[in-house]
N, CA, C and O of each residue as an XYZ file, in Angstrom:
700
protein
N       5.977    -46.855   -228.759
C       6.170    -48.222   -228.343
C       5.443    -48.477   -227.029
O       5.176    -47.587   -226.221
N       5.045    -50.195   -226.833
C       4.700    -50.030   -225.610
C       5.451    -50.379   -224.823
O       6.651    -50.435   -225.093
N       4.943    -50.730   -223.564
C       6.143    -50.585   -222.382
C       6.588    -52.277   -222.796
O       7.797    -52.400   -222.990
N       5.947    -53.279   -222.915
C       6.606    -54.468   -223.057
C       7.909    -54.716   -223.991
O       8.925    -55.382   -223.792
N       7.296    -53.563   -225.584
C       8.211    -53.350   -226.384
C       9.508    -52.788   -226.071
O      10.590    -53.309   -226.341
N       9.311    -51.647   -225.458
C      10.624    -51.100   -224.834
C      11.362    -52.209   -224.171
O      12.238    -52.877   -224.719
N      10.899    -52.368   -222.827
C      11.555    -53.683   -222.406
C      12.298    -54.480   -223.395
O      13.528    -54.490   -223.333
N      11.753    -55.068   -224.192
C      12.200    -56.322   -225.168
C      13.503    -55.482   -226.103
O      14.625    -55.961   -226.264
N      13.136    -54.419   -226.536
C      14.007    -53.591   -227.401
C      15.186    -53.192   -226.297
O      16.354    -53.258   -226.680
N      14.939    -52.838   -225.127
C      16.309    -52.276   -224.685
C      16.997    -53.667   -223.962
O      18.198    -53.650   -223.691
N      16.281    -54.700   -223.710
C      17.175    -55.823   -223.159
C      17.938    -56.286   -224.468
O      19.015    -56.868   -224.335
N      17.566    -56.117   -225.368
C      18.335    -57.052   -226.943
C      19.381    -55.832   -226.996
O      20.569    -55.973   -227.288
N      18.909    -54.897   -226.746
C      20.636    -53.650   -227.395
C      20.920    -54.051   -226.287
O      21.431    -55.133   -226.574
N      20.985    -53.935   -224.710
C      21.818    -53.789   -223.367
C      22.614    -55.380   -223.574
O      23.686    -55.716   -223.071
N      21.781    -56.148   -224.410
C      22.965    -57.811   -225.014
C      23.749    -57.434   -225.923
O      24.949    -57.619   -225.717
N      23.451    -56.982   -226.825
C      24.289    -56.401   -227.736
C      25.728    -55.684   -226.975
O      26.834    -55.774   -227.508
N      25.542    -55.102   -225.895
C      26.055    -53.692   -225.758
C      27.601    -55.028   -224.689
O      28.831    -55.074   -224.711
N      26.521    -55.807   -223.967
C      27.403    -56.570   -223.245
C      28.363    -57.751   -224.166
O      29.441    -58.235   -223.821
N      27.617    -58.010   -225.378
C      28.806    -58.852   -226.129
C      29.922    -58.800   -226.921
O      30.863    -59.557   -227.160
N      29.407    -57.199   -227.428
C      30.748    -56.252   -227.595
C      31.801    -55.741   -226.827
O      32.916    -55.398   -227.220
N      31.299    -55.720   -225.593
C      32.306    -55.644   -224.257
C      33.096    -56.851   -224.272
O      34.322    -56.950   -224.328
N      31.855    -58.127   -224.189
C      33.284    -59.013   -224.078
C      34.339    -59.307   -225.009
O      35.186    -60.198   -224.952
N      34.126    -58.286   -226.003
C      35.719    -58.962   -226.968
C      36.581    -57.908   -226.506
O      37.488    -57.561   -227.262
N      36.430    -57.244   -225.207
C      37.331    -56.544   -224.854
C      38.803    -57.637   -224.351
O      39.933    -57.155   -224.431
N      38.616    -58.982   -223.890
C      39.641    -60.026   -224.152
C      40.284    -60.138   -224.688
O      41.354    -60.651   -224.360
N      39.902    -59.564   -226.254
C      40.863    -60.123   -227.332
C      41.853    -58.897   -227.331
O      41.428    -57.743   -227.293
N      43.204    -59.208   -227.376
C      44.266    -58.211   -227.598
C      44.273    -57.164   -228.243
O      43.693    -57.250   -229.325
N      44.825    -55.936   -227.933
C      44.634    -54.610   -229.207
C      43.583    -53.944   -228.705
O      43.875    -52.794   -228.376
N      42.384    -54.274   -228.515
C      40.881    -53.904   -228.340
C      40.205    -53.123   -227.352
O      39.173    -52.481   -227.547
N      41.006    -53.235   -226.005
C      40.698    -52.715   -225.012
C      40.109    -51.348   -224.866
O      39.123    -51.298   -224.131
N      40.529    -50.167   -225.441
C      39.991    -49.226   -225.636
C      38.860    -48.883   -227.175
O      38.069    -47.965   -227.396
N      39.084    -49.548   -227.623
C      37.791    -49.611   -228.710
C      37.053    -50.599   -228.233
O      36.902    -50.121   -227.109
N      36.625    -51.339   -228.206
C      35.518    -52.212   -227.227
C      34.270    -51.062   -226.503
O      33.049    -51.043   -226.661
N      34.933    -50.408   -225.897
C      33.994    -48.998   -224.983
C      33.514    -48.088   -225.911
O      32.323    -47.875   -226.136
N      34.411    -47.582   -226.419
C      33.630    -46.759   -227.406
C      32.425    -47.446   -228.328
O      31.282    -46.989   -228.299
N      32.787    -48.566   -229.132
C      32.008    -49.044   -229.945
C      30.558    -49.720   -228.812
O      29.375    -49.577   -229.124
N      30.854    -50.170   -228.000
C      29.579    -50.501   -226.722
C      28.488    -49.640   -226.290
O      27.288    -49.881   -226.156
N      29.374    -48.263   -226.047
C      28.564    -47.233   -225.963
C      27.837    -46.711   -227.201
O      27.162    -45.727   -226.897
N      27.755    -46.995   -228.334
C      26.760    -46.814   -229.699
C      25.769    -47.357   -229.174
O      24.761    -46.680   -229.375
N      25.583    -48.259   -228.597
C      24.186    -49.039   -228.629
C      23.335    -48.129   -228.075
O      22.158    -48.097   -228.433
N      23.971    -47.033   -226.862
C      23.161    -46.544   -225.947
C      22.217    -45.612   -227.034
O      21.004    -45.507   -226.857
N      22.769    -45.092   -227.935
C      22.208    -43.667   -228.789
C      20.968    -44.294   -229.457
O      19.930    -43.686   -229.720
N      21.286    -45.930   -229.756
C      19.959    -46.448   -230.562
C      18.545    -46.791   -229.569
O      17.399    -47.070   -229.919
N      18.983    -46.683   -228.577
C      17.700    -47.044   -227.165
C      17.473    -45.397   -226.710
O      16.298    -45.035   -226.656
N      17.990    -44.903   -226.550
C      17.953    -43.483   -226.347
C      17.061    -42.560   -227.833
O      16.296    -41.636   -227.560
N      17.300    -42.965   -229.287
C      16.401    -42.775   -230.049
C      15.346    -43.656   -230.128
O      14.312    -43.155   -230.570
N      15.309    -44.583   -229.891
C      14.051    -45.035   -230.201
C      12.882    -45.107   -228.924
O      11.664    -45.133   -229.096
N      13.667    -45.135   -227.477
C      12.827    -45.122   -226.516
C      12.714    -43.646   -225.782
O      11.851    -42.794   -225.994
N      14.007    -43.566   -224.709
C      13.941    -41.797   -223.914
C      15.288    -42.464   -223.574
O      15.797    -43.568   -223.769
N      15.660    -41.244   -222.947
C      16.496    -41.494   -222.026
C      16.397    -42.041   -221.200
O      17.302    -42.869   -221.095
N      15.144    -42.063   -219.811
C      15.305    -42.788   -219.186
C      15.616    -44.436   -219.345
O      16.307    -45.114   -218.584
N      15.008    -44.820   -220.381
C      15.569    -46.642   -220.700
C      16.686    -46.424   -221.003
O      17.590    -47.076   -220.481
N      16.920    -45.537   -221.846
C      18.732    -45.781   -222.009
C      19.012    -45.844   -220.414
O      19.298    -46.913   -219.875
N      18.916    -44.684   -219.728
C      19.762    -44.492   -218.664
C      19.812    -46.244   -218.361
O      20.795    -46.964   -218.535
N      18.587    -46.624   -217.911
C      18.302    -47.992   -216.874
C      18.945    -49.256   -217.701
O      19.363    -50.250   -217.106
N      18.979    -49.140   -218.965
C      19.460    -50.066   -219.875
C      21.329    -49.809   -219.267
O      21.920    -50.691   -218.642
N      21.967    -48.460   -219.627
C      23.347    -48.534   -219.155
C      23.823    -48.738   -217.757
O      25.009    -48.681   -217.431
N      22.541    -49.049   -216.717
C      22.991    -49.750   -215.463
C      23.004    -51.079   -215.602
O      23.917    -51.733   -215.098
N      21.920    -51.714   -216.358
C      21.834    -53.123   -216.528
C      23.279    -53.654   -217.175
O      23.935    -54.535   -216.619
N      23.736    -52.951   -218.538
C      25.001    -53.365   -218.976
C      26.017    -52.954   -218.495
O      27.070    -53.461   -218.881
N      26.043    -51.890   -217.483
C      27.438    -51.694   -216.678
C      27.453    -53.066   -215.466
O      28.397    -53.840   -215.306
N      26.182    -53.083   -214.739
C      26.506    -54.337   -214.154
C      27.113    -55.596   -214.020
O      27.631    -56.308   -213.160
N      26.735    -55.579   -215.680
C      27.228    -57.379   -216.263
C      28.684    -56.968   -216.667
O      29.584    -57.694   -216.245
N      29.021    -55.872   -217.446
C      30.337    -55.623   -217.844
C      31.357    -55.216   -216.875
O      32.507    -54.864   -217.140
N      30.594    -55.336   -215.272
C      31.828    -54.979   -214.295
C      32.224    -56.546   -213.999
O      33.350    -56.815   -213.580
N      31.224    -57.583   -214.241
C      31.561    -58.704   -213.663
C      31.873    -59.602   -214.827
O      32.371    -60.718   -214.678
N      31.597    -59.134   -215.868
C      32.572    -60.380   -216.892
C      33.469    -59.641   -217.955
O      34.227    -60.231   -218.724
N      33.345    -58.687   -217.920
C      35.000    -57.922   -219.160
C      36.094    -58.020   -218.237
O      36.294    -58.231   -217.041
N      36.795    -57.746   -219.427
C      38.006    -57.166   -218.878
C      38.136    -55.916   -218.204
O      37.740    -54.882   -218.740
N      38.781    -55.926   -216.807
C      38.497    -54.599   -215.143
C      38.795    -53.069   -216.611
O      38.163    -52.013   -216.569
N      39.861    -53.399   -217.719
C      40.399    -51.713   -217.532
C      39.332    -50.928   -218.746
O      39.150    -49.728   -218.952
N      38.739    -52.139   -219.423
C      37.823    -51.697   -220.653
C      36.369    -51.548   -219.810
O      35.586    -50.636   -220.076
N      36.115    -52.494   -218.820
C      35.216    -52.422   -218.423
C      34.702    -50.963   -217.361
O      33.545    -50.571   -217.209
N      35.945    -50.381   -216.746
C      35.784    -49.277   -216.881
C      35.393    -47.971   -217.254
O      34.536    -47.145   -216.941
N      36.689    -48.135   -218.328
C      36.185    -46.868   -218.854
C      34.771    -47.114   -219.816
O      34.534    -46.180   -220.582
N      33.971    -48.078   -219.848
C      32.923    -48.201   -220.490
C      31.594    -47.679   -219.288
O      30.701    -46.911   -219.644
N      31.660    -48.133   -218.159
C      30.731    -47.068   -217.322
C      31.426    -46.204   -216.859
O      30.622    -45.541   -216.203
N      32.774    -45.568   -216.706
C      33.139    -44.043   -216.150
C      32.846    -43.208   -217.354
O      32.639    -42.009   -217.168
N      32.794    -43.783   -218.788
C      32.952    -42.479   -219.690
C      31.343    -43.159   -220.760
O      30.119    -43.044   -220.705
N      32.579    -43.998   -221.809
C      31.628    -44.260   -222.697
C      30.402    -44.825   -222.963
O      29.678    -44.411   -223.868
N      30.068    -45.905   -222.108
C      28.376    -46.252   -221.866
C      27.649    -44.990   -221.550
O      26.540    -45.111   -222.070
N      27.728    -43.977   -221.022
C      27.148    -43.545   -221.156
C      26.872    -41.925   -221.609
O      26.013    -41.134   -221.220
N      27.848    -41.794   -222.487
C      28.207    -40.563   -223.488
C      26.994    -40.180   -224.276
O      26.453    -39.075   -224.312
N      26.665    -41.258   -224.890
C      25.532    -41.369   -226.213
C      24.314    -40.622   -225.648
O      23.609    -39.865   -226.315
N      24.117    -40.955   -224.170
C      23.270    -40.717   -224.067
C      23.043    -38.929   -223.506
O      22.102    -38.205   -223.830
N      24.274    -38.537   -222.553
C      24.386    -37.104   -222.154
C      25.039    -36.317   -223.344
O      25.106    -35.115   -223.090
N      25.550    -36.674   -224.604
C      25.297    -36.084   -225.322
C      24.396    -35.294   -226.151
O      24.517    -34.175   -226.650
N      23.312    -36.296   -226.174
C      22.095    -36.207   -226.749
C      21.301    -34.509   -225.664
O      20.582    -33.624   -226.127
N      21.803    -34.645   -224.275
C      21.262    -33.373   -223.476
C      22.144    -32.275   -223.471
O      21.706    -31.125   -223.438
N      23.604    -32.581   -223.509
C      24.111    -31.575   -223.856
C      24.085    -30.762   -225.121
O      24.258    -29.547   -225.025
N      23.861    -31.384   -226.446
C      23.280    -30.809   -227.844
C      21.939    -30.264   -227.722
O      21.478    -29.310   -228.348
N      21.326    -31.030   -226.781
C      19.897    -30.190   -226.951
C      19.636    -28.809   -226.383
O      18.715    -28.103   -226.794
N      20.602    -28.394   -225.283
C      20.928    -27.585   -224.239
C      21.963    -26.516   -224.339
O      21.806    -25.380   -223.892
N      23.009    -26.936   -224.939
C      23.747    -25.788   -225.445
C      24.570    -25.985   -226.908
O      24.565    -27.044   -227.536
N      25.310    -24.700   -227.347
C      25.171    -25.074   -228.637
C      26.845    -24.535   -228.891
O      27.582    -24.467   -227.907
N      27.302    -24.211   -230.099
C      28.588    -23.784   -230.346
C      29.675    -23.915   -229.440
O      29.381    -24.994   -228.926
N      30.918    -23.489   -228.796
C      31.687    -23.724   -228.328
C      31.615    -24.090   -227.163
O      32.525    -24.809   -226.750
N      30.529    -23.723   -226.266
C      30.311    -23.966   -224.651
C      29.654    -25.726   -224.775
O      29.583    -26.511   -223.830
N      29.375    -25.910   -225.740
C      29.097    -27.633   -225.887
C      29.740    -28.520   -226.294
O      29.477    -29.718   -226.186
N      31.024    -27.835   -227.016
C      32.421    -28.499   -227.235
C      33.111    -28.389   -225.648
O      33.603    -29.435   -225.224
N      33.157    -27.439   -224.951
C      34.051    -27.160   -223.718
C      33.222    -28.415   -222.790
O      33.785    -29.155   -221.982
N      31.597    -28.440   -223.172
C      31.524    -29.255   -221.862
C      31.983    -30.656   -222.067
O      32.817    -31.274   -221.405
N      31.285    -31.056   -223.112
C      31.663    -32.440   -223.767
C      33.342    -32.832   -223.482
O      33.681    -33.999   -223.283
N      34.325    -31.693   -223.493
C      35.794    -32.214   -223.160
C      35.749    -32.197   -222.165
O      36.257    -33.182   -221.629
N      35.110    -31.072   -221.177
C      35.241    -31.404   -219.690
C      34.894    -32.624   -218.901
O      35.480    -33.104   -217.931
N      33.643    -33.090   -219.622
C      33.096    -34.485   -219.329
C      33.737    -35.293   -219.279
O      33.811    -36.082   -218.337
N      34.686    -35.322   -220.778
C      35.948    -36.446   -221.142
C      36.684    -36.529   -220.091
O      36.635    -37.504   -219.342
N      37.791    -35.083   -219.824
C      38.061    -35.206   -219.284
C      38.337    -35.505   -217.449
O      39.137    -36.194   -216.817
N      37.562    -34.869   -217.193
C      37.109    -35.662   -215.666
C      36.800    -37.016   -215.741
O      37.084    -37.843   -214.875
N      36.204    -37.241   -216.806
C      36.078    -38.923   -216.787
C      36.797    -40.024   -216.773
O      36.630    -41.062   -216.133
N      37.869    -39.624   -217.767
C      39.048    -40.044   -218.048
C      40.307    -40.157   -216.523
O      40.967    -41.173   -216.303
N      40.366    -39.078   -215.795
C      40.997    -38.949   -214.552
C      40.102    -40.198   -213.755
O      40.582    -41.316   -213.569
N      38.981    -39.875   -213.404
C      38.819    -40.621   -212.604
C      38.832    -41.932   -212.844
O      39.251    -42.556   -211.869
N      38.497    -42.698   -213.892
C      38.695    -43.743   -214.815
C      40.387    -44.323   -214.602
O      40.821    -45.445   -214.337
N      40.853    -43.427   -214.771
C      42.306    -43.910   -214.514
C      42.696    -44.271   -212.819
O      43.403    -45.206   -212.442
N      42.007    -43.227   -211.938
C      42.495    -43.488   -211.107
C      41.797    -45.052   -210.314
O      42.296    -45.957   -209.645
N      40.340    -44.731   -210.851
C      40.026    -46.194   -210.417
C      40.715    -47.577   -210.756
O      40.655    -48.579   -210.043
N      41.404    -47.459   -212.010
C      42.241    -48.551   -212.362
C      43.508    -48.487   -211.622
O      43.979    -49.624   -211.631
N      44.237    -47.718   -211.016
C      45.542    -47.733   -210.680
C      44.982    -48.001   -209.204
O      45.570    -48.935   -208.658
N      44.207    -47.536   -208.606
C      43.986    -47.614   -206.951
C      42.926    -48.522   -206.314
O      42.875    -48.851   -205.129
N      42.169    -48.839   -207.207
C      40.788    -49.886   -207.185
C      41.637    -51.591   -207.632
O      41.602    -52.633   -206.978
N      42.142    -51.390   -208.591
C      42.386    -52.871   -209.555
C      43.287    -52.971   -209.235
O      43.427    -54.147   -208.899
N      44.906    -51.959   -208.952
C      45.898    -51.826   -208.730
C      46.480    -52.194   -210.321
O      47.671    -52.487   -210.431
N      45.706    -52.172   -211.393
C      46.930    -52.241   -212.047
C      47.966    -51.089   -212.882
O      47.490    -50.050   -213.341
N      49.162    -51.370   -212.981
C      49.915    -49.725   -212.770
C      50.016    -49.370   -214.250
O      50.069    -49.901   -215.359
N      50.010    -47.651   -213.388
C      50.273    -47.137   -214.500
C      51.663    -46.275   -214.678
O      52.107    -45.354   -213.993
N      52.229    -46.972   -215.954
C      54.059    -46.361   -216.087
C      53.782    -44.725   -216.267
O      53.100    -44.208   -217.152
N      54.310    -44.226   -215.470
C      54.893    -42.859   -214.974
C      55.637    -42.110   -215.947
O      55.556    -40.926   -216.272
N      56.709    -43.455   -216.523
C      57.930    -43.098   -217.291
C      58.768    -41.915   -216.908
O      59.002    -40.855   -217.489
N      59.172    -42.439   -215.695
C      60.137    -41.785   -214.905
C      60.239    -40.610   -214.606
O      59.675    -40.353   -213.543
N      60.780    -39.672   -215.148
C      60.851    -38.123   -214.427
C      59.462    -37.272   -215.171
O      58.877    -36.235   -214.858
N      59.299    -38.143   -216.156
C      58.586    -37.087   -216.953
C      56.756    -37.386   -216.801
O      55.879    -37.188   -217.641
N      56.638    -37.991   -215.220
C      55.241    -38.525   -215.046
C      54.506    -38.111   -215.258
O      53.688    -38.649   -216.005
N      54.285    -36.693   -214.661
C      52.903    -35.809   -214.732
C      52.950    -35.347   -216.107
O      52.045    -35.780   -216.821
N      53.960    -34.415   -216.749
C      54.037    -34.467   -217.883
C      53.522    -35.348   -219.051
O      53.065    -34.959   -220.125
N      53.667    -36.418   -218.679
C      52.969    -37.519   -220.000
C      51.757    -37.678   -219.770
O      50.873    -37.615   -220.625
N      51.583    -37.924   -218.453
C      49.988    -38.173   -217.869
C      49.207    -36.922   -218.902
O      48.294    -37.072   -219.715
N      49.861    -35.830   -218.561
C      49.195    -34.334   -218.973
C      49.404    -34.379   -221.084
O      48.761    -33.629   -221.819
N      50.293    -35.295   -221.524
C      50.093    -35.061   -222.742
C      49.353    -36.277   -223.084
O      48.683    -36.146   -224.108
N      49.283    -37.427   -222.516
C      48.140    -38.152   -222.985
C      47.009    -38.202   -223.038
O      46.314    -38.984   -223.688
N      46.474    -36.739   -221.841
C      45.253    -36.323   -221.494
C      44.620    -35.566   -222.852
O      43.429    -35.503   -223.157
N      45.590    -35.096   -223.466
C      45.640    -33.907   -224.558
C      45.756    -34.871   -225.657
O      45.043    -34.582   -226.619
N      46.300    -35.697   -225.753
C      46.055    -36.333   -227.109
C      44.615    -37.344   -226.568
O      43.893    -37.311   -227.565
N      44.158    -37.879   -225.895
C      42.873    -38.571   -225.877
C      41.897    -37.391   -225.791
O      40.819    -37.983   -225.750
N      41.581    -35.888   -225.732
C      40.913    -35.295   -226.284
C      41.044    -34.651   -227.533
O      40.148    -33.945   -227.995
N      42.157    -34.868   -228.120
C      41.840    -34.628   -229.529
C      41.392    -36.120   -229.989
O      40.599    -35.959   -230.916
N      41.549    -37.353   -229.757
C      41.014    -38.484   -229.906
C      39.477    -38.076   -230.191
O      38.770    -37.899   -231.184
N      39.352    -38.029   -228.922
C      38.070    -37.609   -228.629
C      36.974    -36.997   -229.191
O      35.814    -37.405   -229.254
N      37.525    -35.848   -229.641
C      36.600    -35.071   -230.596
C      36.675    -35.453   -231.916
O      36.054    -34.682   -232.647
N      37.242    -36.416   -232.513
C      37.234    -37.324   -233.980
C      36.072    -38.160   -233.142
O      34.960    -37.994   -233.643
N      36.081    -38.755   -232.336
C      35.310    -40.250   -231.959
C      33.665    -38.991   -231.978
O      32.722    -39.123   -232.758
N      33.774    -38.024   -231.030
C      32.519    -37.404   -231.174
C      32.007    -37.003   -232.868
O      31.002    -37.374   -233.475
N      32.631    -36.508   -233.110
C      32.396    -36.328   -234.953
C      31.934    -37.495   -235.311
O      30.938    -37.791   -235.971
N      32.715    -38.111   -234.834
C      31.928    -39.672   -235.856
C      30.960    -40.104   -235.380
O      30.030    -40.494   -236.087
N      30.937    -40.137   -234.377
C      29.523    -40.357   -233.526
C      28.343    -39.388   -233.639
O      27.348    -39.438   -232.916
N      28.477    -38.826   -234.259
C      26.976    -37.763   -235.020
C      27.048    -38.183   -236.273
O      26.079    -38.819   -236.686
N      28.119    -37.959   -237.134
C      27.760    -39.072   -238.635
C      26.704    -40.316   -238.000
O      25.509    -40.450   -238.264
N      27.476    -41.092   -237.162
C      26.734    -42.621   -237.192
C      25.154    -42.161   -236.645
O      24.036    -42.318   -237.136
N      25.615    -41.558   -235.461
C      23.790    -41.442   -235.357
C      22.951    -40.944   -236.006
O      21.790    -41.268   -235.753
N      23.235    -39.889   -237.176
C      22.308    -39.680   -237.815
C      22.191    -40.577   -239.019
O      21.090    -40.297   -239.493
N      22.682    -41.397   -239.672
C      22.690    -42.430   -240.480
C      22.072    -43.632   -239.935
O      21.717    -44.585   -240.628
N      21.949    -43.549   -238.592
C      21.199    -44.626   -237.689
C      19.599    -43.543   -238.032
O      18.584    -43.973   -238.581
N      19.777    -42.320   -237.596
C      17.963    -41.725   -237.759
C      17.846    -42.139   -239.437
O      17.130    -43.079   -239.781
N      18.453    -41.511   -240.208
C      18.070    -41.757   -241.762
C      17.359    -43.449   -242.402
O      16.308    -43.719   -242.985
N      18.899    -44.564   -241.795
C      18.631    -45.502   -242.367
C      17.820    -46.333   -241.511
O      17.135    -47.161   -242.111
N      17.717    -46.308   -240.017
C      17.148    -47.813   -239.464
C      16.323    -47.087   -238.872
O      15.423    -47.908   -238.695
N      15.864    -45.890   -238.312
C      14.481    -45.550   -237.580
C      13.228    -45.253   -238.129
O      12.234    -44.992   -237.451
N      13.252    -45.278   -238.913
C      11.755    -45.268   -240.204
C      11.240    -46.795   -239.855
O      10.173    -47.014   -239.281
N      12.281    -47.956   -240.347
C      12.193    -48.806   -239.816
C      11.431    -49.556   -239.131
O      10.350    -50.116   -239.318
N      12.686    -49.420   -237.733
C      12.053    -49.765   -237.044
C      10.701    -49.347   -235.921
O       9.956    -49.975   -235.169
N      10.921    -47.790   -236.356
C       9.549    -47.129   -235.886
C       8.063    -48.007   -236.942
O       6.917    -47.787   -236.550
N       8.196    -48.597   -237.745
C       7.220    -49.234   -238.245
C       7.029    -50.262   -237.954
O       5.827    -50.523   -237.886
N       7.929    -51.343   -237.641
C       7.897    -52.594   -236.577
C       7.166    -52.594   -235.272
O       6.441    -53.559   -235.032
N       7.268    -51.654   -234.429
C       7.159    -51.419   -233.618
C       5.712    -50.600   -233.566
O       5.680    -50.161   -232.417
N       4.883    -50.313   -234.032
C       3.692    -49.310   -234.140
C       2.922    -50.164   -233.273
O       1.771    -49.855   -232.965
């Protein structure tokens, strides 16, 4: 592609990426909104480099800090905006279990800090549920990485069904 193309191709996904954020509004959605936002990154990241992804997920973290909703809009630049794309280096880089360990470690640090920016940045709270605070904190951590590694599974189905069905494609559009 050329550089104008890129441009044009990663501003239309980084819209894409921001109008799926905003139905983070609609009720229920808040945490799927991010995940599904962050797909876009894997399709600019295959078709261009990383670096446009990277510059593309500053452009849409920008807009999605100032018009989503604070707690989706979050965790969409602490974690998931930009997963798609350090995935793609962590698979290329290591392989079998030490690329499962990092990928959760990622999650998880992400996830902490993600939270804490919402409780101490936004102030909005998070229930403790009384004696058993750290405890729940610590089993919700554990059930959003088994979350997690379903959402990663599926997220290699989709991207490679994205290489199979639409990059032949649009690699021919684009020549």
């Amino acid at each position: 592609m050329k550089r104008s193309q890129k441009t044009a191709f990663c501003g239309v996904f980084t819209a894409l990426a921001v109008v799926i954020m905003l139905t983070s509004y609609f009720p229920y959605v808040t945490y799927a909104t991010p995940a599904l936002g962050g797909i876009v990154f894997a399709a600019i990241t295959i078709e261009t480099d990383r670096k446009w992804a990277f510059g593309s997920y500053i452009a849409c973290s920008l807009l999605v800090m100032l018009l989503c909703e604070k707690e989706a809009a979050t965790l969409f630049v602490g974690f998931f905006g930009y997963y798609c794309i350090l995935k793609g280096v962590i698979e290329q880089y290591f392989r079998g279990i030490l690329e499962h360990i990092l990928k959760h470690l990622v999650f998880s640090v992400s996830m902490i800090i993600g939270y804490a920016v919402i409780v101490f940045v936004f102030g909005i709270p998070f229930d403790e549920s009384g004696q058993f605070g750290f405890w729940f904190a610590l089993a919700m951590l554990v059930a959003g990485n088994i979350v997690f590694a379903i959402y990663d599974a599926g997220l290699t189905r989709v991207i490679g069904a994205y290489i199979y069905k639409f990059h032949p494609k649009i690699s021919r559009i684009f020549k």
